[in-house]
C-alpha positions in Angstrom: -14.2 9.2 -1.4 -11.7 10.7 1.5 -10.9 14.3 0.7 -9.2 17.5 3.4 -12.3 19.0 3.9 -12.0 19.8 7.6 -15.8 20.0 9.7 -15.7 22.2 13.2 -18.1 22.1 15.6 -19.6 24.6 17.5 -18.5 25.6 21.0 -20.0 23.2 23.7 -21.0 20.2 21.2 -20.2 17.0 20.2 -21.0 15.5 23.5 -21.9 12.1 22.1 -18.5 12.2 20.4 -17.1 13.3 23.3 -18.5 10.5 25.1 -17.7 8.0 22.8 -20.2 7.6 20.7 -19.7 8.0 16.6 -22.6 10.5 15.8 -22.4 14.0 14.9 -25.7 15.8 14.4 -26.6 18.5 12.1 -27.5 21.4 14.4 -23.9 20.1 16.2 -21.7 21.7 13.1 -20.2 25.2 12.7 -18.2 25.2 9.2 -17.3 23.3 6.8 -13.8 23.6 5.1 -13.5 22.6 1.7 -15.5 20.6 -0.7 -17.5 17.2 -0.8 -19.7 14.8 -2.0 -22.3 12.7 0.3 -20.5 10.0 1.3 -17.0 11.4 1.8 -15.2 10.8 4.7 -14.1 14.0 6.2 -11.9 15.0 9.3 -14.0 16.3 12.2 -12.4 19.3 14.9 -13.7 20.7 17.9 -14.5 24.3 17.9 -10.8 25.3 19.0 -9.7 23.0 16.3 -8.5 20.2 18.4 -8.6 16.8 16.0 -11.8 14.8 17.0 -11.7 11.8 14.2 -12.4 10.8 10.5 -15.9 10.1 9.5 -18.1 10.3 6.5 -21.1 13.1 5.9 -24.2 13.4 4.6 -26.4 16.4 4.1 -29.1 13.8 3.8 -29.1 12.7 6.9 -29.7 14.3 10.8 -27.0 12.1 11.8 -24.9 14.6 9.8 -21.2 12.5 10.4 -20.7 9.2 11.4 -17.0 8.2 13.0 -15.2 5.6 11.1 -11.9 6.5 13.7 -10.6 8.5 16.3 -7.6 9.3 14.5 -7.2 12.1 12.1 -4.6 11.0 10.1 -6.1 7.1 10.0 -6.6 6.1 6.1 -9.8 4.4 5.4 -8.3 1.8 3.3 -9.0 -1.7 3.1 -6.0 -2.6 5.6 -7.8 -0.2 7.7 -11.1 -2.1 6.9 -9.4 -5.2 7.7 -8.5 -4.7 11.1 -12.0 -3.7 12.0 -13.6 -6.9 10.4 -11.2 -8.9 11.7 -11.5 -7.8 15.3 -15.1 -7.9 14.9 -15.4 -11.8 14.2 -12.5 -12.6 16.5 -14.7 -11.1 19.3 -18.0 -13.6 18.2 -15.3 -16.3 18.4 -14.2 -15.2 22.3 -18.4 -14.5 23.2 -20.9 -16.5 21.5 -21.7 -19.3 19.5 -20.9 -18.6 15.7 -22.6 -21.2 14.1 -24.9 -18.4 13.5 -24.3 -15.0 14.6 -24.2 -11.2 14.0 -20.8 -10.7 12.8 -20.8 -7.1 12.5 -23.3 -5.1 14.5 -22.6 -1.4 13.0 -21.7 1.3 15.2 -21.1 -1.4 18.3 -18.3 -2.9 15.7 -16.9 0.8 14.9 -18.4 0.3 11.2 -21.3 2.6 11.6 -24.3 2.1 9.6 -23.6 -1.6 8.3 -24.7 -4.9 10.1 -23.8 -8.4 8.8 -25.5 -11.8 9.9 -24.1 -15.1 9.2 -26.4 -17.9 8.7 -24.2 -21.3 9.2 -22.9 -20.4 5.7 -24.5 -17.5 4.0 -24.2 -13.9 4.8 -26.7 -11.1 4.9 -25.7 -7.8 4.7 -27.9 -4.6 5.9 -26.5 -1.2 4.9 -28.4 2.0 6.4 -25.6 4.9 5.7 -24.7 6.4 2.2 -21.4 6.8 3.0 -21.0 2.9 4.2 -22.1 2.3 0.4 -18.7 2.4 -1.0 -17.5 0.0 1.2 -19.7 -2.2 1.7 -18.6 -4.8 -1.0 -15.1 -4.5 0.1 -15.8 -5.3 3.9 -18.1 -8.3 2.6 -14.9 -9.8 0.5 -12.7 -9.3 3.8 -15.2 -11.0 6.0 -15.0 -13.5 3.6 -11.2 -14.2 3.4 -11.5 -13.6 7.8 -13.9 -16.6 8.2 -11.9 -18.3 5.1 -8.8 -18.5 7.6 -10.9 -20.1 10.0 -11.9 -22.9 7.6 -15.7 -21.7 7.1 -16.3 -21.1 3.4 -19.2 -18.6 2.5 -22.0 -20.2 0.2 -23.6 -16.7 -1.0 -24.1 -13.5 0.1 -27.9 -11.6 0.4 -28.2 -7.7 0.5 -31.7 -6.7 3.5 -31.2 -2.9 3.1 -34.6 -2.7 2.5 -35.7 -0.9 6.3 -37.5 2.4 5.6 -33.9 4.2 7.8 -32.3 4.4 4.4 -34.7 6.6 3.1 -33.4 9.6 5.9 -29.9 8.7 4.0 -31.7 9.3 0.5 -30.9 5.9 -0.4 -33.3 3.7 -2.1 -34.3 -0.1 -0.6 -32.3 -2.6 -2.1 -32.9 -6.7 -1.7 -30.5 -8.6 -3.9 -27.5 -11.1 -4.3 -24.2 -9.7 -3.8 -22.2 -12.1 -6.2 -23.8 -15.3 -7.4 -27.5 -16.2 -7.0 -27.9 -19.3 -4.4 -30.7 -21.1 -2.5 -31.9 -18.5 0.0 -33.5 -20.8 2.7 -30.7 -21.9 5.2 -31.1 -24.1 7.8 -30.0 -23.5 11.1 -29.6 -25.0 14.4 -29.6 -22.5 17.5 -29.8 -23.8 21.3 -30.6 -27.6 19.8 -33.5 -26.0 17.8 -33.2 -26.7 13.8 -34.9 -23.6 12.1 -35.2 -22.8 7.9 -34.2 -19.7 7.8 -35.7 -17.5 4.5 -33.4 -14.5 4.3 -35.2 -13.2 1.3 -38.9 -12.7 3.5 -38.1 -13.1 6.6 -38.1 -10.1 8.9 -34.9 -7.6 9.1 -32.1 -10.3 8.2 -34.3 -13.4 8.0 -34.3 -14.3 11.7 -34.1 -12.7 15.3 -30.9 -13.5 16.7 -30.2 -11.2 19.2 -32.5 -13.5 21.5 -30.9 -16.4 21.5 -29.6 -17.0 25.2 -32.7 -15.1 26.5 -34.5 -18.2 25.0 -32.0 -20.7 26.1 -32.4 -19.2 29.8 -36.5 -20.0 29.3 -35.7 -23.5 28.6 -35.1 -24.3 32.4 -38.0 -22.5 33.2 -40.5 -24.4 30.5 -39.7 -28.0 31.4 -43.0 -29.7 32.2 -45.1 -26.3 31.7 -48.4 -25.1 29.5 -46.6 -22.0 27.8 -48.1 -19.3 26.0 -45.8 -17.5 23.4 -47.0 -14.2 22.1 -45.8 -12.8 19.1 -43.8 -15.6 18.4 -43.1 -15.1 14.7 -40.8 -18.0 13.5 -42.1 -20.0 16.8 -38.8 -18.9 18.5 -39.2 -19.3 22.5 -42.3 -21.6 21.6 -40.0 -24.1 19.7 -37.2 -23.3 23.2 -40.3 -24.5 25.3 -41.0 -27.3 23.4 -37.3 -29.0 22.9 -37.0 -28.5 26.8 -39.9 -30.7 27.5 -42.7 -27.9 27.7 -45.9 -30.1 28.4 -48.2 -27.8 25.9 -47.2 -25.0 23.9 -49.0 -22.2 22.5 -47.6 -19.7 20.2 -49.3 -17.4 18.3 -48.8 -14.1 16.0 -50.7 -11.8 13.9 -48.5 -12.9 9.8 -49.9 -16.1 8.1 -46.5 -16.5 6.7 -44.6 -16.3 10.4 -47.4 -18.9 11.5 -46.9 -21.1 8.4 -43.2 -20.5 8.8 -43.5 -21.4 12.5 -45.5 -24.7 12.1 -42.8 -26.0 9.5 -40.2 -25.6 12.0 -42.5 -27.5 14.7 -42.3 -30.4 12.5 -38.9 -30.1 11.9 -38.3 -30.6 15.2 -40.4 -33.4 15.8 -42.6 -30.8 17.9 -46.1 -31.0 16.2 -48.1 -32.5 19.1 -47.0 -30.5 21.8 -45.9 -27.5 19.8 -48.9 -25.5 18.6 -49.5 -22.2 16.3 -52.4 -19.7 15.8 -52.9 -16.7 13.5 -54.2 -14.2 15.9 -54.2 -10.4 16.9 -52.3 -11.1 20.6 -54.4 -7.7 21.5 -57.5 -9.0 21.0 -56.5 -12.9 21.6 -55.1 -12.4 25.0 -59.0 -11.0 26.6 -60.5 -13.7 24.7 -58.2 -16.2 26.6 -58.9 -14.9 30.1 -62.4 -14.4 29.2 -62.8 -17.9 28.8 -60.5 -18.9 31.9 -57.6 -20.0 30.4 -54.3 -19.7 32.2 -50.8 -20.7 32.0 -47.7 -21.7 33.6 -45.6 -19.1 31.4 -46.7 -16.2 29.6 -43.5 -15.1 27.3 -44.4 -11.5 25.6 -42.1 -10.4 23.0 -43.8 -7.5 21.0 -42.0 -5.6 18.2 -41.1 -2.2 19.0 -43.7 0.0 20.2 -41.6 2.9 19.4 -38.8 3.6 16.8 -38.5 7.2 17.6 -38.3 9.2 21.5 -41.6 11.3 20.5 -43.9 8.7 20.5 -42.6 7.0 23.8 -45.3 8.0 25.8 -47.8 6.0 23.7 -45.5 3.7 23.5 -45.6 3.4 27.5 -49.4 2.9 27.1 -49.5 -0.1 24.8 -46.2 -1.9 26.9 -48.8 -1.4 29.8 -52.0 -2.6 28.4 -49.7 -5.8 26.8 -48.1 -6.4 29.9 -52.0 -6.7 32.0 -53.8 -8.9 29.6 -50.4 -11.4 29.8 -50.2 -10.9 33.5 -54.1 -12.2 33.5 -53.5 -15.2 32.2 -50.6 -16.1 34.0 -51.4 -19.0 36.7 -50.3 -18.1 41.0 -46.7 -19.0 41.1 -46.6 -18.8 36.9 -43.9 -16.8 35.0 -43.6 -13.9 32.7 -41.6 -13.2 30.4 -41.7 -9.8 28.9 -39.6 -7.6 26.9 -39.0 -4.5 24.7 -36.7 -4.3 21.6 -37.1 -0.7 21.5 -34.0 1.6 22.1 -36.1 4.4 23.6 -37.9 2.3 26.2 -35.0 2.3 28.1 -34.7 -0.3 31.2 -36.1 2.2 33.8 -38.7 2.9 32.0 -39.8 -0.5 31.2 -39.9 -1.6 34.6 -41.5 1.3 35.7 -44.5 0.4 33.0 -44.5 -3.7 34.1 -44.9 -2.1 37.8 -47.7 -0.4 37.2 -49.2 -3.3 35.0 -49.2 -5.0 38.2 -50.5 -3.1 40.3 -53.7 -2.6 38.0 -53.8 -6.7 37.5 -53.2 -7.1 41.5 -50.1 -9.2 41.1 -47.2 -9.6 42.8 -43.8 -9.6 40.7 -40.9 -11.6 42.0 -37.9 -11.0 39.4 -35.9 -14.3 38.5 -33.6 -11.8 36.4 -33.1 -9.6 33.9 -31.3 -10.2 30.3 -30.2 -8.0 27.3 -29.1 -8.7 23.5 -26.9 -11.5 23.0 -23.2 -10.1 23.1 -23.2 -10.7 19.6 -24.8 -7.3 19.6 -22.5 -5.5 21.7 -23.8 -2.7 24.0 -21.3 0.2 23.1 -21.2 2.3 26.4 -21.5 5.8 24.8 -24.3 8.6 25.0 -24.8 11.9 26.3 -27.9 10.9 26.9 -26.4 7.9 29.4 -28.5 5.7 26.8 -25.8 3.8 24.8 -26.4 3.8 21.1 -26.5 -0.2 20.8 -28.2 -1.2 23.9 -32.4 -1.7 22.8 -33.0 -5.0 23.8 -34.3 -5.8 27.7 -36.0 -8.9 28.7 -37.6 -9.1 32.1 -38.4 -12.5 34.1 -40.5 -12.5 36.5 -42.4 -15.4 39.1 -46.5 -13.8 39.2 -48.1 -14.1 42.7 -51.8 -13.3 43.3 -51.9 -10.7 46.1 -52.8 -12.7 49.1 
């Protein structure tokens, strides 16, 4: 609930803030004025009491306040909540295709700590603050009304906050229906490619979509190639490969169920003969392959994050490294790479910095075709003291492999 308890910060802080990002950190805070519950939203000042925003707290949490506005005297009412749910989808509309999309992409969407997927028409909903708990419900009827003006009627709505984060908020994990029980397997079509998605077991919200023009640009680049996906989970760039005319596809990941789930869509898509999936450990599959002379015409890498947290980047920076050589190794002269990192903290610079050396050790030539991020549906927000912005994990490197001559 919104209360006048009034939070200063100490001389010299709130950079982030400041820069326009919506986090205030514990060790940021001076006093606090007043009383509260976790949860509440409270008005934040700067150490000389100049008016810095309205944001909700928890002593749970390092991430001490998150910024709902800017404005001090800004109710956090449902008109309020309106405006940013309604911007947020009238932005998907301008920037991607909505068929299925992410539809509210937290902080990035000024609603910190609360990301929504729609899936043609069912909605999954991911809440990782306390204080986004009590409005949560409310900002999933408005999103429904928004795309009700826009003639799309919501089938069901499925609650994902089940990722360890809420933990650090002292919330429990939660995977359940908001409103009425429906059929949880939705099928969707992305980039001509018909997918089931399960948003009960799938990973994070059922399915990856922040990928989805990175594996529309590899379509160009797969027509009439052999193509190995790595970590391909639901078959993703595989499946891309295959629909634009990939001569042999193989795609392999470490879950049974992804495999399984992956195969299915193969079929689906009329795929099965050239479209191909392996259970395997890419670690230990990817010497085995080279071992044995195999090589490709595209090597696409997509590991999960190697990192979730800035301590353990520099192992992180090892096993980017060793993924990147055993791909580069199988990769035919004049092949192509495709290799990426979904972790915030292996920033851009530092990725490329790791696929350098990867080629050096693997005496390989690198000639970038380009360089991609998210899908806008997952706006960057430009804001970090750091010069890191808070939204901006994903980077996907292209590259044409030449054998040193």
């Amino acid at each position: 609930m919104q209360n006048h308890t009034i939070v200063t910060l100490k001389k010299g802080e709130g950079r982030t803030i400041k820069a326009g990002g919506m986090w205030i950190f514990d060790n940021e805070i001076d006093t606090i004025t007043g009383s509260f519950h976790n949860g509440d939203v409270v008005t934040v000042h700067d150490f000389d009491g100049y008016p810095m925003g309205r944001g909700f707290i928890n002593q749970n949490s390092k991430i001490r306040i998150r910024l709902m506005t800017r404005k001090t005297e800004q109710e956090i009412d449902r008109d309020f909540l309106r405006m940013r749910v309604k911007n947020a989808w009238e932005y998907r509309k301008t920037t991607v295709d909505t068929s299925s999309c992410r539809v509210i992409f937290g902080e990035a969407d000024f609603l910190p700590g609360l990301v929504v997927d729609k899936y043609e028409d069912v909605l999954v909903v991911e809440c990782l603050a306390l204080g986004m708990e009590q409005f949560k419900e409310t900002i999933v009827e408005l999103l429904k009304e928004v795309l009700a003006e826009d003639g799309i009627h919501v089938r069901g709505v499925y609650e994902r906050s089940d990722a360890s984060e809420r933990k650090k908020e002292g919330l429990p994990k939660v995977k359940d229906f908001i409103g009425e029980p429906f059929d949880t397997n939705v099928e969707i079509v992305e980039n001509g490619v018909h997918y089931m998605v399960d948003v009960v077991n799938g990973q994070k919200t059922g399915f990856f979509l922040d990928q989805k023009y990175n594996r529309l640009a590899m379509q160009r680049i797969c027509k009439g190639k052999r193509v190995l996906d790595c970590f391909t989970h639901m078959g993703t760039f595989a499946l891309n490969a295959g629909i634009a005319g990939a001569l042999d596809v193989t795609g392999l990941d470490i879950s049974e169920y992804a495999v399984s789930q992956a195969t299915e869509n193969a079929r689906r898509n009329g795929l099965e003969d050239t479209v191909h999936f392996r259970c395997a450990n890419v670690l230990d599959e990817l010497p085995r392959l080279a071992a044995v002379g195999e090589k490709y015409d595209v090597v696409i890498l997509d590991p999960p994050a190697f990192t979730k947290s800035r301590e353990a980047t520099k192992n992180a920076i090892k096993g980017y490294r060793e993924i990147n050589m055993k791909g580069l190794k199988l990769v035919k002269d004049g092949g192509y790479l495709a290799t990426c990192s979904c972790s915030h903290f292996m920033t851009q610079e530092l990725l490329a910095k790791t696929v350098k050396e990867a080629a050096k050790a693997t005496h390989k030539q690198l000639r970038q075709v380009e360089f991609r991020t998210q899908a806008p549906d997952h706006p960057i927000l430009w804001a970090n003291s750091a010069n890191v912005p808070e939204s901006y994990y994903l980077k996907f490197f292209v590259f044409q492999v030449v054998d040193e001559k």
